[in-house]
C-alpha positions as CSV (number, residue, x, y, z in Angstrom):
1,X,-21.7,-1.5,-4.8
2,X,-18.3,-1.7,-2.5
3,X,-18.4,-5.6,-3.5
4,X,-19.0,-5.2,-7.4
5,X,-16.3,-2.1,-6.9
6,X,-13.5,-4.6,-4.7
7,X,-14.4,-7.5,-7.5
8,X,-13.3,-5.1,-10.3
9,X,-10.1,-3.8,-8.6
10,X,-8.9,-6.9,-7.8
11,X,-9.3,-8.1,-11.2
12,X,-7.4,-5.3,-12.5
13,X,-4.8,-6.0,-10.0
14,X,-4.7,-9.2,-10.9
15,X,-4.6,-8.6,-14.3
16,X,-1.8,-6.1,-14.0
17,X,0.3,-9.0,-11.6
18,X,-0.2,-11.3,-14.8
19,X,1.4,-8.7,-16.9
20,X,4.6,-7.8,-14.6
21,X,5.4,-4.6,-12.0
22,X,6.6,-1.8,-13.8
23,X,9.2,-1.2,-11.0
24,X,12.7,0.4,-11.9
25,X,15.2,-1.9,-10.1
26,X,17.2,0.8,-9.1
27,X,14.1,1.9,-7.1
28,X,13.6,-1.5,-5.7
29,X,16.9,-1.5,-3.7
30,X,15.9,2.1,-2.1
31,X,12.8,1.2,-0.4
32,X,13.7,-2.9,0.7
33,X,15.1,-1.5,4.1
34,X,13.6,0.6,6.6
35,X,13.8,4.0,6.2
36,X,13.5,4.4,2.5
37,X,15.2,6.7,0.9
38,X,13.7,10.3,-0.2
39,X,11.4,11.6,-0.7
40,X,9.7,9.1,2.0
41,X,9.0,10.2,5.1
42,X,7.5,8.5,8.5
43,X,3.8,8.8,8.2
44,X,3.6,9.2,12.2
45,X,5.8,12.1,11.4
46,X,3.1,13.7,9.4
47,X,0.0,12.4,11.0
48,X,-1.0,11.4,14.6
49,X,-0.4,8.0,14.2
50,X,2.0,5.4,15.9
51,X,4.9,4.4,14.4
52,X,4.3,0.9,14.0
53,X,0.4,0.2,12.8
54,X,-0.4,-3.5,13.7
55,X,-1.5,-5.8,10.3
56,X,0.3,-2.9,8.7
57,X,3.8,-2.2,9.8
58,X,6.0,0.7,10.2
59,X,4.6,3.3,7.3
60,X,6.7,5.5,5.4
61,X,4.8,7.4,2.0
62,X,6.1,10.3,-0.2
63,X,4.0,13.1,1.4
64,X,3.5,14.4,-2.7
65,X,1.5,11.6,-3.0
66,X,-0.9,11.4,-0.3
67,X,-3.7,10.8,0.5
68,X,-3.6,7.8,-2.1
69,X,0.2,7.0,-1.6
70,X,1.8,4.6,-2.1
71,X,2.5,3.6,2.0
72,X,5.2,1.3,2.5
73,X,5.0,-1.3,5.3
74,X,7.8,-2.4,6.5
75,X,8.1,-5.5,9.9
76,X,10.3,-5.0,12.8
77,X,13.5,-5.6,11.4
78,X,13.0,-3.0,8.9
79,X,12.2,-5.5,5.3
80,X,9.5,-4.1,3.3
81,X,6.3,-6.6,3.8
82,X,4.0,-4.7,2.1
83,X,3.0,-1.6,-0.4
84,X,-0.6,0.3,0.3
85,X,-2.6,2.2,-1.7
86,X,-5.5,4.8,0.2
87,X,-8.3,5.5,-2.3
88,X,-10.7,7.7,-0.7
89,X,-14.3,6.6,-2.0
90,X,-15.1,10.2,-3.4
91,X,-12.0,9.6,-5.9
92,X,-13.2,6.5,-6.8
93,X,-15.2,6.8,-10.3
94,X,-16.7,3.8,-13.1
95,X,-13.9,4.9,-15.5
96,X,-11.2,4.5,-12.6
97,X,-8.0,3.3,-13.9
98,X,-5.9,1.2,-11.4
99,X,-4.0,-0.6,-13.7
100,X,-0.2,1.0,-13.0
101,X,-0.1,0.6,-9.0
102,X,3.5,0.9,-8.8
103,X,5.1,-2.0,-6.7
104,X,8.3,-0.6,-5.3
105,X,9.3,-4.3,-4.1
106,X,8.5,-6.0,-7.0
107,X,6.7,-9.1,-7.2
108,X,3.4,-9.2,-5.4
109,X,2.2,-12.5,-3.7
110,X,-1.4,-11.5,-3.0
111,X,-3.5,-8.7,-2.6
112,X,-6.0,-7.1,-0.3
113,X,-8.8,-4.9,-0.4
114,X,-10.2,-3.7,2.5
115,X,-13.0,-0.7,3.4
116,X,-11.4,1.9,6.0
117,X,-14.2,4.7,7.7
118,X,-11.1,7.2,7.8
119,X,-8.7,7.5,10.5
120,X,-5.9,10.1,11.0
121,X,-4.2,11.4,7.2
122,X,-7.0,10.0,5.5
123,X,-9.8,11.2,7.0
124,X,-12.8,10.6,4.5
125,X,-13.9,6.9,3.9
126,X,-11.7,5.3,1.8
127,X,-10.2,1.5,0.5
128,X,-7.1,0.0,1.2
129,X,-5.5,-1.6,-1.6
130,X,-2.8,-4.4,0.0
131,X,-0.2,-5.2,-2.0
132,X,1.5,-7.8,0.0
133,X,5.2,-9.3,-0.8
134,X,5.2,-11.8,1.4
135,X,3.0,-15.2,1.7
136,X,-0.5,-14.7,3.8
137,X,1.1,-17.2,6.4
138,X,4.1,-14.2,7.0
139,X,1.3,-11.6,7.5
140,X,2.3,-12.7,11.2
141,X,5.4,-10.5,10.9
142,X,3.5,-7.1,11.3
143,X,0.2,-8.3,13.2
144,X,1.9,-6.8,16.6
């Protein structure tokens, strides 16, 4: 089911990618460097968590749009890596529409999907949805 569920979701992705990101550019220049502007906030100011998440980065999320988000990760010296989405399973329905994941950063180099049990702000089991802006071989940036 999680497997049929991740193949569909990156196909829409995909699909989506193919199409363009629906990003205002004006927004795009808010959120490159670390801290965004508002309405973001530090998640590890909200939640008990650190303030740099290895294979993540340093999050930052409008707290109006939690739990799904979208979390920006962002690499040591503050340039946004990475855009994450936190679908809790219980949310997650056959008629699901994932087709408008906003990319604050703009283009998207490659996406992944990956099953969390819950931790800390997103308690419930739940799916990351990676949207990564940089190359697989840069993932390096936030792995520490």
């Amino acid at each position: 089911m999680i497997r049929s569920l991740a193949t569909a979701t990156a196909a829409s992705i995909a699909l989506v990618f193919s199409l363009g990101s629906t990003s205002a550019i004006a927004a795009q220049h808010s959120v490159m460097k670390a801290p965004p502007a508002a309405p973001y906030k530090a998640v590890s100011s909200l939640v008990k968590l650190p303030d740099f998440i290895p294979g993540m980065g340093q999050l930052f999320v409008d707290p109006a749009t939690l739990p799904a988000g979208p979390f920006l990760g962002y690499d040591h010296k503050g340039k946004l890596v990475n855009t994450t989405y936190m679908i809790p399973i219980s949310m997650m329905k056959p008629d699901m529409n994932l087709h408008d994941l906003k990319t604050p950063a703009g283009k998207v180099d490659h996406v992944d999907i990956v099953y969390n049990a819950g931790h800390p702000g997103v308690a419930e089991p739940h799916i990351h949805i990676v949207l990564w802006n940089i190359p697989a071989s840069q993932e390096s940036r936030v792995a520490k």
